[in-house]
N, C-alpha and C positions, 0 to 999 in steps of 0.2 A: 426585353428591356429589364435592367437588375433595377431590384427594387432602393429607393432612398429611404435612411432613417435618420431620424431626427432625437434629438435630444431633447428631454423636456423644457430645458434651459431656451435650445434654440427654437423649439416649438412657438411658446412664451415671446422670446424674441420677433421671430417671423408675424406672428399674431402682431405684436404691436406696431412693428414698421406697416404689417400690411394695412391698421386700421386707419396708423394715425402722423404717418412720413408725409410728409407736404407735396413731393414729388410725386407725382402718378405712376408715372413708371419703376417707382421705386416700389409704392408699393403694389403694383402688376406683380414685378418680379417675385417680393413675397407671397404674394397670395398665390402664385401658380408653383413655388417650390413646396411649400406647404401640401396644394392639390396633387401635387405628384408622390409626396411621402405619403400620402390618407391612400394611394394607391389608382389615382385617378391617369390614364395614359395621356403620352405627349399629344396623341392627335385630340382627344375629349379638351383637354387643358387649351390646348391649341387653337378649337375651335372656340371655348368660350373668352378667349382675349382676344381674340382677331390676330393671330399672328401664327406666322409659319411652323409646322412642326421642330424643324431645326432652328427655331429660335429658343424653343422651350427647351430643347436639347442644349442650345448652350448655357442657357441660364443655369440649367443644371452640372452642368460641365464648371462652369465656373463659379458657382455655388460648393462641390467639391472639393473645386483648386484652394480658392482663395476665401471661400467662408464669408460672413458680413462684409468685405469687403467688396464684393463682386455684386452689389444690391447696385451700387452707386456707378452712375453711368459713368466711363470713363470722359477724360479729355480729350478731343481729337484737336491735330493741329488743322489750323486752315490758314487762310488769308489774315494777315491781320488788320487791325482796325487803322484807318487811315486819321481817323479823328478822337485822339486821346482823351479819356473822359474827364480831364480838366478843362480841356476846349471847347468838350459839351457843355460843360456848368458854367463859363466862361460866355458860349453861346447864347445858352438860356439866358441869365443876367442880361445881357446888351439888349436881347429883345423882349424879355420883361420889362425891360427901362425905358428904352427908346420906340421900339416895336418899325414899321417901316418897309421896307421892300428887303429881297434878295440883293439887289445892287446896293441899298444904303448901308447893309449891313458888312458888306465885304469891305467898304469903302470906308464905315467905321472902324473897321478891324486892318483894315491894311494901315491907317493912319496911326497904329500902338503897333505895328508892323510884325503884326501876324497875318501868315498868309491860308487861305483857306484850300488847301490840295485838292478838294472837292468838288465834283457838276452840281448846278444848283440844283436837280434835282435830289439826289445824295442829303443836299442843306435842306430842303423842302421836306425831305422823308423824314431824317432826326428832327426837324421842330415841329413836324406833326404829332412823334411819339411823344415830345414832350408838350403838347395839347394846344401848340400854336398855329394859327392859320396864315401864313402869310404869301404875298402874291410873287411874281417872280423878277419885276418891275417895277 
């Protein structure tokens, strides 16, 4: 294993994402490139975050590459979202307002003739995220 060196700058840096970055894994990533420069091995490192030796390898790998920039999780593409987030906030409103069943709400919204692409299960799950309990009839 070649050893990592750090800069006190970046030291400094790492130190702070790892205490005080909002994302966890972000600051995981800090605190285990950090433990690899202090000269601690991928498997020790590896075992104290729970994750694969070749995980700790690439963080370092791409710690390397790309520098600060490689802390922050990339994008992956996926599926995209079938329910635009103005038709969620759109959503919310109508059943803040009216409140009602699965069917009265589609039946309210088809009538401004928007259409909802969605299983009412799908409708059921977002208005629960957004702290609504509603039935499906």
């Amino acid at each position: 294993m070649k050893r990592l060196f750090l800069t006190e700058e970046e030291k400094k840096f790492l130190h702070d994402i790892g205490v005080f970055h909002e994302d966890a894994r972000v600051r995981q990533r800090a605190q285990a490139i950090i433990r690899v420069a202090q000269g601690c091995t991928y498997k020790i490192v590896a075992a104290d975050f729970g994750v694969h030796m070749s995980t700790v390898a690439a963080w370092i790998r791409r710690w390397e590459h790309d520098g600060t920039a490689s802390l922050v999780q990339a994008t992956y593409s996926g599926r995209p979202a079938k329910l635009a987030p103005e038709l969620l906030e759109r959503l919310r409103i109508d059943v803040q307002t009216h409140g009602g069943s699965i069917d009265q709400l589609r039946q309210r919204l088809s009538s401004q003739a928007i259409d909802l692409p969605v299983h009412e299960a799908t409708l059921l799950r977002h208005l629960k995220k957004m702290g609504f309990t509603m039935k499906r009839n």
